[in-house]
One Martini backbone bead per residue (centre of mass of N, CA, C, O) as a GRO file, in nm:
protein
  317
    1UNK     BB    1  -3.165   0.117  -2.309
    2UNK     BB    2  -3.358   0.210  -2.090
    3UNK     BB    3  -3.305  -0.057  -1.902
    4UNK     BB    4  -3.006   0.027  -1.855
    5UNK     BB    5  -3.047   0.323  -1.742
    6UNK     BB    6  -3.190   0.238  -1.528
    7UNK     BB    7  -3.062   0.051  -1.369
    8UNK     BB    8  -2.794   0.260  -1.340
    9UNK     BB    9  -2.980   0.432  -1.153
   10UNK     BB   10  -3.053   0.231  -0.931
   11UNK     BB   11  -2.751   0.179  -0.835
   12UNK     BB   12  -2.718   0.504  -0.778
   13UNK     BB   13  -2.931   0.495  -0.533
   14UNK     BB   14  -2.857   0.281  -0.350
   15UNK     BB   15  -2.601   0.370  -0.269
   16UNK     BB   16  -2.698   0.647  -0.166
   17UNK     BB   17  -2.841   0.535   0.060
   18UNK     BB   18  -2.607   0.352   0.191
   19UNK     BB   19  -2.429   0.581   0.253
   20UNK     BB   20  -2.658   0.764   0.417
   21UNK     BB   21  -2.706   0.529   0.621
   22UNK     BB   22  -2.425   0.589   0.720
   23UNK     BB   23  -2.407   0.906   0.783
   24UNK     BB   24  -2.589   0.910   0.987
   25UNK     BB   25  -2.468   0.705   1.193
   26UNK     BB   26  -2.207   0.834   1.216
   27UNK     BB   27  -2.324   1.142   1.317
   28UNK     BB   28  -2.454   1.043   1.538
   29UNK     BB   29  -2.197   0.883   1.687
   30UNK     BB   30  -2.067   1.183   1.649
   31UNK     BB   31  -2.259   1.335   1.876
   32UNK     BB   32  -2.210   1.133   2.112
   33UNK     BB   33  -1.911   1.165   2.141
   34UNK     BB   34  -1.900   1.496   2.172
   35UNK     BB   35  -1.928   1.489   2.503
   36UNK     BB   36  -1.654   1.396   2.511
   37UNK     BB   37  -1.379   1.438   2.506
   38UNK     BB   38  -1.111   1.501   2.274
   39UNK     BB   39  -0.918   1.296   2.365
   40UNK     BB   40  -1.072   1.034   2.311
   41UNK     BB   41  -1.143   1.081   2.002
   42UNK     BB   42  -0.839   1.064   1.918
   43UNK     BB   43  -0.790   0.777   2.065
   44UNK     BB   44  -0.998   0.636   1.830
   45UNK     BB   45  -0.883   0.328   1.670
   46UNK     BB   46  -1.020   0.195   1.422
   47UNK     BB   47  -0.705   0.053   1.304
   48UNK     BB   48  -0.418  -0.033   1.438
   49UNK     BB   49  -0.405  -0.214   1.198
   50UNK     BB   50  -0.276  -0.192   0.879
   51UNK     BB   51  -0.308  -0.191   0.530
   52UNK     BB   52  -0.278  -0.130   0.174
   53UNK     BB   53  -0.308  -0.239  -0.153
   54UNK     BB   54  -0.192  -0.305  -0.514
   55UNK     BB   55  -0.261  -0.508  -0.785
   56UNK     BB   56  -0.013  -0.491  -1.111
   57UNK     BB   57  -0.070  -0.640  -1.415
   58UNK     BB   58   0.118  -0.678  -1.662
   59UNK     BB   59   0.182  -0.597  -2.009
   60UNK     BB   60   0.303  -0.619  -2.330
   61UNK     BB   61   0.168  -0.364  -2.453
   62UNK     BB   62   0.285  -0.168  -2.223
   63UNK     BB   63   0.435   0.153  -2.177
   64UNK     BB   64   0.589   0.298  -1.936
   65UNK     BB   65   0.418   0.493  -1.907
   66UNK     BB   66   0.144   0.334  -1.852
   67UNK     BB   67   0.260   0.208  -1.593
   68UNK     BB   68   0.337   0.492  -1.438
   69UNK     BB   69   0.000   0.555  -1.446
   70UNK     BB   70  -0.104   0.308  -1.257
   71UNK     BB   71   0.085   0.357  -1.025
   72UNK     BB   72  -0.011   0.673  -0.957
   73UNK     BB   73  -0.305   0.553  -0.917
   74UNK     BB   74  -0.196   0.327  -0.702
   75UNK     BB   75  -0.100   0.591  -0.482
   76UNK     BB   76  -0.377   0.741  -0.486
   77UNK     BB   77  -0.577   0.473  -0.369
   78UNK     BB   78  -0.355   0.462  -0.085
   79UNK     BB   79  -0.436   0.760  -0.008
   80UNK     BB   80  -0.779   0.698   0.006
   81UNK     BB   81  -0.719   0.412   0.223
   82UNK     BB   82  -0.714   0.550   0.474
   83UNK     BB   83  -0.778   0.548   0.801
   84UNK     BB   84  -0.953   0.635   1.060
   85UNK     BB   85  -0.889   0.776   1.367
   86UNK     BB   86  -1.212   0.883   1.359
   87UNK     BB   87  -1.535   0.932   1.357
   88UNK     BB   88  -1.524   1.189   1.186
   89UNK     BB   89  -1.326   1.112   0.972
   90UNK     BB   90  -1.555   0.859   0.907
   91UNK     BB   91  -1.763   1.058   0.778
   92UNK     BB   92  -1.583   1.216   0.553
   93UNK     BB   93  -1.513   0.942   0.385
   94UNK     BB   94  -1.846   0.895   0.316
   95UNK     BB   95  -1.878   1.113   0.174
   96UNK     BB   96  -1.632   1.146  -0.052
   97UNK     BB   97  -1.741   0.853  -0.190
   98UNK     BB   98  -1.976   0.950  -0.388
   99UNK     BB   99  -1.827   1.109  -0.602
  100UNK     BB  100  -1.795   0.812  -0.795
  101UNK     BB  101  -2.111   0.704  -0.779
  102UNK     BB  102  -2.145   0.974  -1.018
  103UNK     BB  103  -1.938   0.835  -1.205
  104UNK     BB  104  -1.838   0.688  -1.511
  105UNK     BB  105  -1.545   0.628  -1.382
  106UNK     BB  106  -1.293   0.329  -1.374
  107UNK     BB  107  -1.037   0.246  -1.190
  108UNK     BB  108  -0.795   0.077  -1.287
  109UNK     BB  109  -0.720   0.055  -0.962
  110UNK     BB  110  -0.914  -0.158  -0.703
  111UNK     BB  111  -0.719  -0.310  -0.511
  112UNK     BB  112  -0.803  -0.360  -0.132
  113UNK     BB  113  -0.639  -0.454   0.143
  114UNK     BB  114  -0.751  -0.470   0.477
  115UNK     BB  115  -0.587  -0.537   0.806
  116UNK     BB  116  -0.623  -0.594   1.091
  117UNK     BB  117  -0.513  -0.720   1.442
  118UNK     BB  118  -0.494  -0.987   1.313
  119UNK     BB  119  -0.232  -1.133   1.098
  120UNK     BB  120  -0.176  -1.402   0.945
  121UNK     BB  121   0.053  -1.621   0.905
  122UNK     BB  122   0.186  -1.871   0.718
  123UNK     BB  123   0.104  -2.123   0.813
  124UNK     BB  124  -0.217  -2.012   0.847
  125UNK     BB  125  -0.240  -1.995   0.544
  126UNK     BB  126  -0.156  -2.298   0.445
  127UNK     BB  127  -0.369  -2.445   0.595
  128UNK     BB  128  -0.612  -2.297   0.448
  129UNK     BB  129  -0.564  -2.407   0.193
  130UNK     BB  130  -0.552  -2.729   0.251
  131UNK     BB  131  -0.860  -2.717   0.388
  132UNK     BB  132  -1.007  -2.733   0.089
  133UNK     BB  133  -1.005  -3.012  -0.093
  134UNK     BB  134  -0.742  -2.954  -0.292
  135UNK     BB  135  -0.552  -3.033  -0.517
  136UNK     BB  136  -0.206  -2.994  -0.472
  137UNK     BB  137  -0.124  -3.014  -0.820
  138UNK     BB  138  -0.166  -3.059  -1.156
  139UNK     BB  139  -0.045  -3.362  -1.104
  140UNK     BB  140  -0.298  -3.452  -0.925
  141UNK     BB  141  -0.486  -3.469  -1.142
  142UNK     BB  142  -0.743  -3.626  -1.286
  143UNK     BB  143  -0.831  -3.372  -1.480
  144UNK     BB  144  -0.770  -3.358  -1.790
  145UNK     BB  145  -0.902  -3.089  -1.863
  146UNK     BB  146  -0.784  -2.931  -1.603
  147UNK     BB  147  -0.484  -3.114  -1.660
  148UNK     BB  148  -0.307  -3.202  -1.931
  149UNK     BB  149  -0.043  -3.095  -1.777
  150UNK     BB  150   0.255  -3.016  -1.663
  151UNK     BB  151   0.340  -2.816  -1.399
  152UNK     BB  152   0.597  -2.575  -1.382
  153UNK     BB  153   0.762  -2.332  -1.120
  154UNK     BB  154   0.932  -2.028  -1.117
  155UNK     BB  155   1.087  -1.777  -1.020
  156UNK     BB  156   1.308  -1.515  -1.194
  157UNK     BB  157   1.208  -1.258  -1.035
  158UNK     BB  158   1.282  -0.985  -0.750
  159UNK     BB  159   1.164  -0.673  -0.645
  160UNK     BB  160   1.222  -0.314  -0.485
  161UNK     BB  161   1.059  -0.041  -0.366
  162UNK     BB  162   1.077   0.330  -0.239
  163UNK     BB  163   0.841   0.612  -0.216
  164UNK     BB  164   0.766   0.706   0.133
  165UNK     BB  165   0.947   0.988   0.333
  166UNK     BB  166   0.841   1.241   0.531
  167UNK     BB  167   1.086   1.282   0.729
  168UNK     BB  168   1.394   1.160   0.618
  169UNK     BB  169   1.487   0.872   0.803
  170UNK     BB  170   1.477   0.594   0.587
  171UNK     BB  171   1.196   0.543   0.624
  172UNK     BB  172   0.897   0.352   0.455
  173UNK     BB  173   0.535   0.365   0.400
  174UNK     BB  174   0.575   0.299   0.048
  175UNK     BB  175   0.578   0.000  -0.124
  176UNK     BB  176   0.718  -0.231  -0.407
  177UNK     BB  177   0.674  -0.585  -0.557
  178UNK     BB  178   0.837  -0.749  -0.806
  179UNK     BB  179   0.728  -1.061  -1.013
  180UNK     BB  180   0.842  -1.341  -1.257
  181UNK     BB  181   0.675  -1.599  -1.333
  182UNK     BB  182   0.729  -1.926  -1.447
  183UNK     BB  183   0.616  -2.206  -1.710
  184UNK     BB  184   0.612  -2.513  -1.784
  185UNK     BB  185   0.594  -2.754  -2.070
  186UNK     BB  186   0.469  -2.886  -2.373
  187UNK     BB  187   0.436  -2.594  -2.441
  188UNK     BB  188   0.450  -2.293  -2.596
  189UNK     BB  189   0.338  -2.089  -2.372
  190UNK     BB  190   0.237  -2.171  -2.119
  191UNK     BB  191  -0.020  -2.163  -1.927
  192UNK     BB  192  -0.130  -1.993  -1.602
  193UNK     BB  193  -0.303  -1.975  -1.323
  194UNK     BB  194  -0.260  -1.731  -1.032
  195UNK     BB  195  -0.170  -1.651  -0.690
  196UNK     BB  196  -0.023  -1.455  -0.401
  197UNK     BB  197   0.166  -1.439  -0.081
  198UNK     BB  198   0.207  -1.175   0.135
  199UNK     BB  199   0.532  -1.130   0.319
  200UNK     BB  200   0.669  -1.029   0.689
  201UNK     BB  201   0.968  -0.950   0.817
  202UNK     BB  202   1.089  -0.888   1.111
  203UNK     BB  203   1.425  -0.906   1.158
  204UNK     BB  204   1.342  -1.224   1.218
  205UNK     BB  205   1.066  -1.262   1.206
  206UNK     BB  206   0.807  -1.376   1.138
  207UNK     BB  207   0.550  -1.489   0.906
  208UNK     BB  208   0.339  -1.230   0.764
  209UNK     BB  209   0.034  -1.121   0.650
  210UNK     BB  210  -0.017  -0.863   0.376
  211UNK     BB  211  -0.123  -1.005   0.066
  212UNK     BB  212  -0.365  -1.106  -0.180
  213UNK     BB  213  -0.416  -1.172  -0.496
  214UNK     BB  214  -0.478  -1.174  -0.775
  215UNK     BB  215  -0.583  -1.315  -1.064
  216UNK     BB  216  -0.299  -1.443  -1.308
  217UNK     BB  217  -0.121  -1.467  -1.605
  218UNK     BB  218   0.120  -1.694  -1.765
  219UNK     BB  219   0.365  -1.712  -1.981
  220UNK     BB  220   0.588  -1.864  -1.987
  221UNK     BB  221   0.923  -1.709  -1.995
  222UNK     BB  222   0.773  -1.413  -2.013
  223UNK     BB  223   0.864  -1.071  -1.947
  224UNK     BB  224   0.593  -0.929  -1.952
  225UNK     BB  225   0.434  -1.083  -1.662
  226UNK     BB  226   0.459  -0.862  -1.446
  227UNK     BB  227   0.397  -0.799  -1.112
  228UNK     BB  228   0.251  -0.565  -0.888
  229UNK     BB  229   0.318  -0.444  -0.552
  230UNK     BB  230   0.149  -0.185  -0.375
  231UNK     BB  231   0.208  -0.045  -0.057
  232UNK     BB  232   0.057   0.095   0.266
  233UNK     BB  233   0.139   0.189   0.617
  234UNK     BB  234  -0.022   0.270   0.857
  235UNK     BB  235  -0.087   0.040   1.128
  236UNK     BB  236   0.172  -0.139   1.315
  237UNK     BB  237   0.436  -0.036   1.195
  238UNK     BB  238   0.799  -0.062   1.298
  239UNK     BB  239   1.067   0.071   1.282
  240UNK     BB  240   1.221  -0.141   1.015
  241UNK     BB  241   1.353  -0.453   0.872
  242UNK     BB  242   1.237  -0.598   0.610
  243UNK     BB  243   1.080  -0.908   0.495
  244UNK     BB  244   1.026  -1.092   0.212
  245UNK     BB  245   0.783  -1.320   0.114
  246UNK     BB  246   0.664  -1.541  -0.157
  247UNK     BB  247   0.331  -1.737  -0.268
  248UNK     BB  248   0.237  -1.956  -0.520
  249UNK     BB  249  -0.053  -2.029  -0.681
  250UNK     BB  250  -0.250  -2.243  -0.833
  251UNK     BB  251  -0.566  -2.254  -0.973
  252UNK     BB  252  -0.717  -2.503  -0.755
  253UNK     BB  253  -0.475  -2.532  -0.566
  254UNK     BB  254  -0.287  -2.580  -0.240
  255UNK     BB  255  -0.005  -2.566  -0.336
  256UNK     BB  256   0.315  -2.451  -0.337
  257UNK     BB  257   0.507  -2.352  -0.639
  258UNK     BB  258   0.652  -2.075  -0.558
  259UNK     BB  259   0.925  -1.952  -0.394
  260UNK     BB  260   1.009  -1.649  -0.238
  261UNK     BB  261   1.314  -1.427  -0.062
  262UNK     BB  262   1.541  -1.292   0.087
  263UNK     BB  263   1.777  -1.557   0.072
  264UNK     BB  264   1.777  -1.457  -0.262
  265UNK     BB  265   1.688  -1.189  -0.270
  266UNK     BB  266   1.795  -0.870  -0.210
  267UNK     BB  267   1.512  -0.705  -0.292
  268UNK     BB  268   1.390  -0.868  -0.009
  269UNK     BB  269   1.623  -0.751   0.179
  270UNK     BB  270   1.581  -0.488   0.437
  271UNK     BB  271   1.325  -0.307   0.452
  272UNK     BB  272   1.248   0.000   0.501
  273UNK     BB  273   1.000   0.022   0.758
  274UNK     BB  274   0.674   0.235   0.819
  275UNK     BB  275   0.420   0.355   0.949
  276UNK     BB  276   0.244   0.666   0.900
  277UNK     BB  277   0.219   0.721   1.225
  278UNK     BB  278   0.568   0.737   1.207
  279UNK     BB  279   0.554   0.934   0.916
  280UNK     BB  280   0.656   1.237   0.985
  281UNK     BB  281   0.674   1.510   0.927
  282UNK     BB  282   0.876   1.798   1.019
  283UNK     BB  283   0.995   2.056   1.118
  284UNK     BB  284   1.122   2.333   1.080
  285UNK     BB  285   1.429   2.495   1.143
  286UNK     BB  286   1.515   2.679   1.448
  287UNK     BB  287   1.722   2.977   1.497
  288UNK     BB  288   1.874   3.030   1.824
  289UNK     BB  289   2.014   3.384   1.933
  290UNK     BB  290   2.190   3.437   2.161
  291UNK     BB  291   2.207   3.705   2.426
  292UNK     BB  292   2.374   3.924   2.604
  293UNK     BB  293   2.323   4.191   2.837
  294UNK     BB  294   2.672   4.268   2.869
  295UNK     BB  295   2.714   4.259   2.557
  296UNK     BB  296   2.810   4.252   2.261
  297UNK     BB  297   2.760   4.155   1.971
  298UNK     BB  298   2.832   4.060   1.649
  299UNK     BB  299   2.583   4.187   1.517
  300UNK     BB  300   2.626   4.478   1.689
  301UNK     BB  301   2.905   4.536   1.560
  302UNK     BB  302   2.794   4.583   1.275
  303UNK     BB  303   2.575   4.764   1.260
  304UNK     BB  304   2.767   5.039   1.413
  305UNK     BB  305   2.977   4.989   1.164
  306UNK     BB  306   2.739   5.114   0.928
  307UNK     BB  307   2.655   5.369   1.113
  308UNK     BB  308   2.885   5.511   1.091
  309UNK     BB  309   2.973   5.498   0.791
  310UNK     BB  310   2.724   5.667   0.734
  311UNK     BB  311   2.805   5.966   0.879
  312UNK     BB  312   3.081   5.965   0.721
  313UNK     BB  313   2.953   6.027   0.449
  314UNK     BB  314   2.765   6.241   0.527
  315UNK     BB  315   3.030   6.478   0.612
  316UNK     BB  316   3.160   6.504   0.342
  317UNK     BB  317   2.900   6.578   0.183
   0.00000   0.00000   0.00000
């Protein structure tokens, strides 16, 4: 007991040390940069292209509560990955991680996948799958212990909602894409262990990757096993409509085993979006009453006629 509790403290002193040793890091880059004007440092983007996701695997067991409150986990966890714009900035969210590093709590959604300035088409993703010398679905494999049976793939169904629009111009910053994979084959309940990749097109241009999930399971045709992806797009998402396309894969092969996308299903279809350096909150409206110099208003001619009204009814009594 005491060699686990030494282990976890000496893993809590690491962390403390390697972020200490950053936070140094950054503050001397931040006291250098401090001598440039406030102009460069405001306009130097840590990450120009930016989104952050988080994958969030169904269980049949969890009941609606309990899903609303893992998503708003990761809604929470999408908003404290938002990148640096600045020196400053990174040097603050630095500071700010420590305080998990001191929690016995472990965030139920942890996954976050920040990807930078180039990233990349669906071509580029399936040539990197091909390229790995891997059998190209469980029917091609030699390894019976490793694929007993053919396993055959659908989606059975792909939905997207949409949650934060800070400016209220109809596009939005936060939104989450939810697909159903069904597995078929010799058994009942049969398992696959999968994983997929998603993609985004601006208005009818080209397939670019935002998302590769971790690995879930799922069993036979049944509808409990609905994965759930949540992003926040940062930077670099032109105000637009977007659609959705998803490519699934069996763990272990390189071939796409299910694929949707905008084509077949309408909530995968023109999602109103951009990035948060474009939803900004709006000022609030403010009315202002011009008046002439040579006339009464009717502001004026009101006030008038109660200061009268005033007069007359104080000369009665």
């Amino acid at each position: 007991m005491n060699t686990g509790n030494n282990l976890g403290m000496a893993t809590i002193m690491n962390t403390l040390l390697v972020k200490g040793a950053a936070i140094g890091t950054l503050l001397l880059v931040s006291s250098a940069v401090s001598a440039e004007p406030r102009q460069l440092e405001s306009s130097q983007n840590l990450t120009p292209f930016a989104a952050a996701s988080v994958g969030i695997a169904k269980k049949a067991e969890e009941s609606s509560e309990q899903v609303a409150e893992r998503e708003q986990q990761a809604l929470a966890l999408l908003q404290q990955a938002a990148p640096a714009k600045n020196i400053t900035e990174a040097a603050a969210t630095v500071v700010k991680s420590l305080a998990p590093a001191l929690s016995a709590k472990v965030p139920a959604v942890k996954r976050v996948e920040l990807m930078g300035a180039s990233p990349m088409t669906r071509e580029q993703v399936t040539a990197k799958h091909a390229s790995q010398g891997m059998p190209s679905s469980s029917a091609a494999s030699e390894d019976l212990n490793r694929a007993p049976v053919y396993h055959s793939f659908s989606i059975y169904d792909a939905s997207s909602r949409l949650f934060e629009d800070f400016d209220y111009d109809g596009f939005y910053q936060t939104f989450s894409v939810t697909f159903d994979v069904d597995v078929y084959g010799n058994y009942l309940n049969e398992r696959a262990d999968l994983f997929a990749e998603l993609y985004l097109s601006r208005n009818g241009g080209p397939w670019v990757h935002y998302y590769t999930t971790e690995v879930f399971s799922i069993y036979g045709d049944s509808q409990q096993d609905n994965y759930e992806v949540l992003t926040t797009l940062y930077t670099g998402y032109v105000t637009d409509h977007y659609d959705v396309l998803i490519d699934v894969y069996e763990v272990g092969y390189s071939d796409v085993v299910a694929t949707i996308n905008a084509d077949q299903v309408d909530g995968l279809y023109a999602l109103p979006l951009e990035s948060s350096d474009r939803d900004r909150e709006r000022e609030p409206d403010v009315i202002i009453v011009e008046e002439s110099g040579g006339s009464l208003s009717v502001l004026g001619l009101l006030l008038l006629g109660l200061f009268a009204g005033l007069r007359l009814n104080r000369t009665r009594t």
